[in-house]
DRENBA-794187 format. One record per residue (C-alpha): x, y negated, z negated; residue in three letters. Coordinates in steps of 0.2 Angstrom, whole numbers, padded with zeros to 4 digits, always signed. Each point is the difference from the previous one (the first is absolute). Layout:
N
XYZALA/...
END
This chain:
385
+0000+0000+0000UNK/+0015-0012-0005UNK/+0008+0004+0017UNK/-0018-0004+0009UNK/+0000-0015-0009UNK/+0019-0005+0006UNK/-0002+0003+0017UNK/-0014-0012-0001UNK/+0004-0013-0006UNK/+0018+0003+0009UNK/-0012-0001+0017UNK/-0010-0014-0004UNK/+0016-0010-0006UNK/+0006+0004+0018UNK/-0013-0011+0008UNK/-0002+0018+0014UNK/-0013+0007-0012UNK/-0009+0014+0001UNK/-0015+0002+0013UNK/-0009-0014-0005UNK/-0013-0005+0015UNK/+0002-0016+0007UNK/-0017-0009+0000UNK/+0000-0011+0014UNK/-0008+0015+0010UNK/-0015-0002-0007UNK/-0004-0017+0010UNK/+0002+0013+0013UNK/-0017+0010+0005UNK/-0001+0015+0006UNK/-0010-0007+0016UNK/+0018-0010+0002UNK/+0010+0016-0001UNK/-0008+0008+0011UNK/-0001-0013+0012UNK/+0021-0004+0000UNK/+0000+0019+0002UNK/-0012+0000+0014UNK/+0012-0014+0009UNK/+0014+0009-0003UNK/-0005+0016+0009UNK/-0006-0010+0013UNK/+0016-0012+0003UNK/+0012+0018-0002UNK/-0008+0008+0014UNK/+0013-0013+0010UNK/+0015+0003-0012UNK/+0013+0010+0004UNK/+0009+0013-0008UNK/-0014+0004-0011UNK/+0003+0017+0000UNK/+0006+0002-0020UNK/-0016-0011-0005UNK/-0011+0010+0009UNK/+0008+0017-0006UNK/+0000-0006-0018UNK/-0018-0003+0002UNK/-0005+0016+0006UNK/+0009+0008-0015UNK/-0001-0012-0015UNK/-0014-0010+0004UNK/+0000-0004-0021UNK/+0016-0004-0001UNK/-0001-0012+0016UNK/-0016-0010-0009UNK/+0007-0002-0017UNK/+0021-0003+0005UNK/-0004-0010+0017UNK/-0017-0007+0001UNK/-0005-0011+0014UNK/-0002-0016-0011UNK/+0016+0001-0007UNK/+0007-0001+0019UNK/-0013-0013+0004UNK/+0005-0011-0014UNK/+0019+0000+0007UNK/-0003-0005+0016UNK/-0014-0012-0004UNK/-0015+0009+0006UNK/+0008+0003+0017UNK/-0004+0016+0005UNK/+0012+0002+0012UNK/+0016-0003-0010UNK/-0008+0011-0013UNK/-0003+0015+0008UNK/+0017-0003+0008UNK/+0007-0002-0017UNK/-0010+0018-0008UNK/+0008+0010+0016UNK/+0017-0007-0005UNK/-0003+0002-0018UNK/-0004+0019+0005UNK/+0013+0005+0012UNK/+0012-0007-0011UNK/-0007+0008-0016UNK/+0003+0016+0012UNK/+0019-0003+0003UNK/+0002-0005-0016UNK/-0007+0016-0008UNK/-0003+0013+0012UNK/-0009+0014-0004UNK/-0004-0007-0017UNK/-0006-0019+0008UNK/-0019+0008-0002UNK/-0001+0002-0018UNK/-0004-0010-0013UNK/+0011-0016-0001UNK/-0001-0004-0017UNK/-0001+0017-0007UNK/+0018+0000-0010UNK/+0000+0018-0006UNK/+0010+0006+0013UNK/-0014+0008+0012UNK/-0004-0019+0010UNK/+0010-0007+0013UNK/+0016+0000-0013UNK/+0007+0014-0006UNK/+0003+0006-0019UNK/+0019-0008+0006UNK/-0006-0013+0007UNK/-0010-0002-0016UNK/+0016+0001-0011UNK/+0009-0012+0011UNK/-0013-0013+0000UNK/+0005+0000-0017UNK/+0017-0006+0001UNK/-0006-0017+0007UNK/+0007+0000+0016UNK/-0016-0008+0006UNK/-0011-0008-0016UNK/-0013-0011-0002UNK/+0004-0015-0011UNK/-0015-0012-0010UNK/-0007-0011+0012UNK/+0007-0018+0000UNK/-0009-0017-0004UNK/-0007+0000+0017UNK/-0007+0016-0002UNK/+0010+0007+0015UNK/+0007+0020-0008UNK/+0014+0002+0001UNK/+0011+0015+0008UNK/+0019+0004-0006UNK/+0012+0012+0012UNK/+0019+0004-0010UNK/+0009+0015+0009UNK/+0010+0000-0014UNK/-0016+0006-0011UNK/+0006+0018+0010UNK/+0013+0011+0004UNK/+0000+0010+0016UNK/+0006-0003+0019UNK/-0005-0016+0008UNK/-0010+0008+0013UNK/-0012+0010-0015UNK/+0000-0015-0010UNK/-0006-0012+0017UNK/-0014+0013+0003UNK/-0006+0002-0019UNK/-0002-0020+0001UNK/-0009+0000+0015UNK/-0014+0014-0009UNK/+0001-0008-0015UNK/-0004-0019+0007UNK/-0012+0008+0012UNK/-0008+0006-0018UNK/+0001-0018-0010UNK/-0007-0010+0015UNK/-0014+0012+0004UNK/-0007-0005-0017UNK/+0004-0018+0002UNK/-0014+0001+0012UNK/-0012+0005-0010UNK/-0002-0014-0009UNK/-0008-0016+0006UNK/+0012-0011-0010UNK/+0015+0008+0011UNK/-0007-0002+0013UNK/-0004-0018-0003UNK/+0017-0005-0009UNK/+0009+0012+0009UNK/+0017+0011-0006UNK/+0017-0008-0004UNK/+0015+0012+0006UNK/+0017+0001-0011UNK/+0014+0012+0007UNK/+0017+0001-0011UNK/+0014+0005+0009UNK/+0017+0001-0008UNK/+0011+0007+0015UNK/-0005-0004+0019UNK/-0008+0014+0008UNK/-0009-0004+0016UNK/-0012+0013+0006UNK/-0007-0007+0013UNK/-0014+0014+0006UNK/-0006+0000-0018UNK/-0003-0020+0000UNK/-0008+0001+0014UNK/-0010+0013-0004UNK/-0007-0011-0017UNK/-0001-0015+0008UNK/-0011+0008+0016UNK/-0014+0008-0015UNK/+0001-0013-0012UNK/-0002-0014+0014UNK/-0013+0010+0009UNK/-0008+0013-0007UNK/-0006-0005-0020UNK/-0014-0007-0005UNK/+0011-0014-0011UNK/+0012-0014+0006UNK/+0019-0002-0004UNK/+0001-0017-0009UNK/+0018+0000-0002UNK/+0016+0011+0001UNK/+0015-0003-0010UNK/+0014+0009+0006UNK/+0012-0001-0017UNK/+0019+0005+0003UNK/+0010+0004-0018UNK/+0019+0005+0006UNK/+0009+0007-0011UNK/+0016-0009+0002UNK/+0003-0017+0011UNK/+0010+0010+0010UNK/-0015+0012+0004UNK/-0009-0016+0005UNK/+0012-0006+0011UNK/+0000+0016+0009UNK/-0020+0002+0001UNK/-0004-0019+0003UNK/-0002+0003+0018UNK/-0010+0017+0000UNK/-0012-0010-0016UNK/-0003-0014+0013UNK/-0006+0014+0013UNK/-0012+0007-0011UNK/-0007-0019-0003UNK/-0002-0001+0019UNK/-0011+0014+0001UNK/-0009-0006-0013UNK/-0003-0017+0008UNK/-0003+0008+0016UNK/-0016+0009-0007UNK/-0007-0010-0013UNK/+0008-0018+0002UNK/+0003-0014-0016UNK/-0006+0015-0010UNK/+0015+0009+0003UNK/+0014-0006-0014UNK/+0018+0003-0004UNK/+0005+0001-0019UNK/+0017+0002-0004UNK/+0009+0002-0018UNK/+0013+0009-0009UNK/-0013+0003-0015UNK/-0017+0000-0004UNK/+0001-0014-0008UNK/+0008-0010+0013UNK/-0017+0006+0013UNK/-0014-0004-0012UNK/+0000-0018+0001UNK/+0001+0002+0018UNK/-0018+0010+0000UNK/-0008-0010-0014UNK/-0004-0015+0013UNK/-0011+0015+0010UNK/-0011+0001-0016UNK/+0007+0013-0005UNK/+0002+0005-0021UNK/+0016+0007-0008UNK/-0015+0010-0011UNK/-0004+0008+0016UNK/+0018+0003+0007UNK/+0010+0017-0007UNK/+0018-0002-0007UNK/+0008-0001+0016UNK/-0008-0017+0005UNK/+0005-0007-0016UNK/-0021+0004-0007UNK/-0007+0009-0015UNK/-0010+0012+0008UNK/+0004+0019-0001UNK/-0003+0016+0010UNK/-0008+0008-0014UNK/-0015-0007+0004UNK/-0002+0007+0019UNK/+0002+0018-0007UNK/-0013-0003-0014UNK/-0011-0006+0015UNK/+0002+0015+0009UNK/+0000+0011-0013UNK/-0016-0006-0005UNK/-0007-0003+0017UNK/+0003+0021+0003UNK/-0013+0002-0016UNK/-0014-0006+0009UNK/+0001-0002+0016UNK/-0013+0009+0010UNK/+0003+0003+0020UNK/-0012-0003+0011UNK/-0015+0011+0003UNK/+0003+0012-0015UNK/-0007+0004-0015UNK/+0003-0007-0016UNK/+0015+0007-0010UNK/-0010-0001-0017UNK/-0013-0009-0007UNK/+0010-0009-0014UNK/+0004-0018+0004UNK/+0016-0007-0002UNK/+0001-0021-0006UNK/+0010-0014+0003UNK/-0005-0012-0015UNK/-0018+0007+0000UNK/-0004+0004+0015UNK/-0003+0016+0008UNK/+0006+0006+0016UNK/-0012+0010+0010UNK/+0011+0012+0010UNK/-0013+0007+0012UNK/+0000-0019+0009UNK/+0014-0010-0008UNK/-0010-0012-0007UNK/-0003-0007-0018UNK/-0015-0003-0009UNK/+0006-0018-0005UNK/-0002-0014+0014UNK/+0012-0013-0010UNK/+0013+0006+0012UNK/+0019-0008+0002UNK/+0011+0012+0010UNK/+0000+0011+0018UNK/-0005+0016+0003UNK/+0003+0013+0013UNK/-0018+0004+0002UNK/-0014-0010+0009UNK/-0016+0002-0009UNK/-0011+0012+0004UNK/-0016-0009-0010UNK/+0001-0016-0008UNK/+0007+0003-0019UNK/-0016-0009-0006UNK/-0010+0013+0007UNK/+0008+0014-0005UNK/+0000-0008-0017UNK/-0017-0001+0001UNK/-0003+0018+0006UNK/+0009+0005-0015UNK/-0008-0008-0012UNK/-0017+0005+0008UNK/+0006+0017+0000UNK/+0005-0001-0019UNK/-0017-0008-0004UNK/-0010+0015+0007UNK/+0010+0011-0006UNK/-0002-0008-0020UNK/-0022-0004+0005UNK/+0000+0020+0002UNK/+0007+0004-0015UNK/-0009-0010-0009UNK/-0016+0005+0007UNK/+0005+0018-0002UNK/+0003-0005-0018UNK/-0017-0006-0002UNK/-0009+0015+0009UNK/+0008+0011-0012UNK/-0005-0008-0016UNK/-0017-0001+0003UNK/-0001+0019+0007UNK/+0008+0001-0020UNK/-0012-0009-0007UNK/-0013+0009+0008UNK/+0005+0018-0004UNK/+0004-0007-0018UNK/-0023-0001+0001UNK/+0003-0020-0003UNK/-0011-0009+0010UNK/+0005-0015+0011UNK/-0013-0016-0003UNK/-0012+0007-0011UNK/-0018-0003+0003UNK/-0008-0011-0013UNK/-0015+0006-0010UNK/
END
């Protein structure tokens, strides 16, 4: 229980809490969803290379309503159906690259048996790729260190691409991400140029998610001056990339410390409470494995069955894992579900439920003590005389 506890209040201190709903989909009807669907089918008939969208909903149509749903799409692209549906197809066929055989399982699902693996799982961990709290503006935040994990450049290059394909899927679930958009921070402490890989980033993260890239902040932290000499040239090549694809939101930091580079990112907005160690901030990594630990307890895929019927809380309220939704509409953080019912009414359903179910007993109750009363030969409103 004391553990439970920890990883909670480690998650919601980590500003990536649990599977909170977002509540801004509930200015969204369901005659709305259905119609940004309806357009999107209708405008992807003239897309091409369609082909992973269309398998994926053939096999998983669940998993393409709750992880990809047309609104989400719709909302990045303004309501143009067009660069929607072109941007779902993307989305798809480079979820299918990214993943391969696994890309049509459940996203989200961090037990090992979604589209990341039980390693993967472990790796996500070391915070290769982590979420940091959200800054002023309310843009999140996403941190990538290679030095968070050991292994050869080319494993470590293809973990980051799976695990950033992971962290910016759930950026788009949530309206506020999509509205403020997500602010990139890469670390580098040697210069390794992998040009395939960057490319391969930049491509899905300009085209093919349903949130915007604010800002990029490519952060160089040599070792030695010498090491900077050396890698000064190879750092401005990266920066050129970076400039090419997303323009002044590409930026080049550069300092021997982490305390030399974090005055250079506070004037970004960003906070040294929401910075690791490493960028001269307090926050620590502890938090993005108490997140996921706590996020495999009730997470529930897509289209299957409930795991158990006791609830797990955050501060008092209780996760529904069937749907991913709470039974509280005083809701702050993102979550990787859309709703399927308003949480009102599934509140009210509940307590409806509860209601009848309390009226029957009591009924019951009643039934039973006059039948007592009777075969006892006491007589109910006696007859005056």
């Amino acid at each position: 229980m004391q553990t439970s506890s920890r990883l909670q209040r480690l998650a919601h201190d980590n500003d990536v809490t649990s599977l909170q709903q977002d509540d801004d989909h509930l200015d969204e009807t369901l005659a709305m969803r259905k119609q940004a669907t309806k357009q999107i089918q209708e405008a992807m008939e003239f897309v091409k290379d369609k082909e992973d969208y269309e398998e994926a909903v053939r096999l998983v149509p669940d998993i393409v309503e709750a992880e990809t749903h047309a609104c989400l799409f719709m909302r990045r692209e303004d309501f143009n159906a067009w660069a929607a549906a072109t941007r779902l197809a993307i989305y798809w066929k480079t979820r299918r690259e990214t993943f391969a055989e696994r890309a049509f399982r459940a996203m989200f699902d961090l037990s090992g048996g979604g589209c990341l693996n039980k390693e993967d799982v472990k790796d996500l961990k070391t915070g290769l790729v982590a979420r940091l709290p959200a800054d002023a503006s309310g843009r999140s935040i996403y941190c990538i260190d290679h030095a968070r994990m050991a292994g050869p450049e080319s494993v470590v290059n293809e973990k980051r691409i799976r695990f950033l394909f992971f962290w910016i899927s759930l950026a788009g679930q949530n309206r506020k991400a999509q509205k403020n958009g997500v602010v990139f921070l890469r670390i580098m402490d040697r210069p390794v140029v992998d040009r395939s890989a960057n490319n391969r980033v930049l491509h899905f993260m300009s085209n093919g998610m349903a949130v915007r890239i604010e800002g990029f902040h490519l952060i160089y932290i040599p070792p030695t001056a010498k090491a900077r000499r050396y890698s000064d040239n190879l750092v401005t090549l990266l920066l050129q990339i970076l400039k090419q694809a997303l323009g002044d939101r590409g930026n080049l930091h550069i300092g021997y410390s982490g305390i030399e580079v974090l005055p250079q990112l506070l004037p970004y907005g960003l906070e040294a409470e929401g910075l690791p160690a490493t960028l001269g901030g307090s926050w620590t990594y502890d938090k993005l494995e108490a997140w996921i630990k706590y996020h495999q307890m009730v997470y529930q895929a897509p289209g299957k069955k409930p795991k158990s019927n006791n609830l797990p809380t955050i501060k008092g309220q209780a996760v529904l894992r069937s749907t991913g939704t709470r039974t509280s509409t005083n809701i702050s953080q993102s979550s990787p579900f859309p709703a399927v019912q308003s949480n009102d009414r599934m509140v009210h359903r509940i307590r409806t439920f509860k209601f009848r179910v309390q009226r029957r007993k009591s009924v019951k109750q009643k039934i039973d003590s006059v039948g007592a009363r009777y075969r006892r030969g006491i007589k109910l409103n006696p007859t005056k005389t």
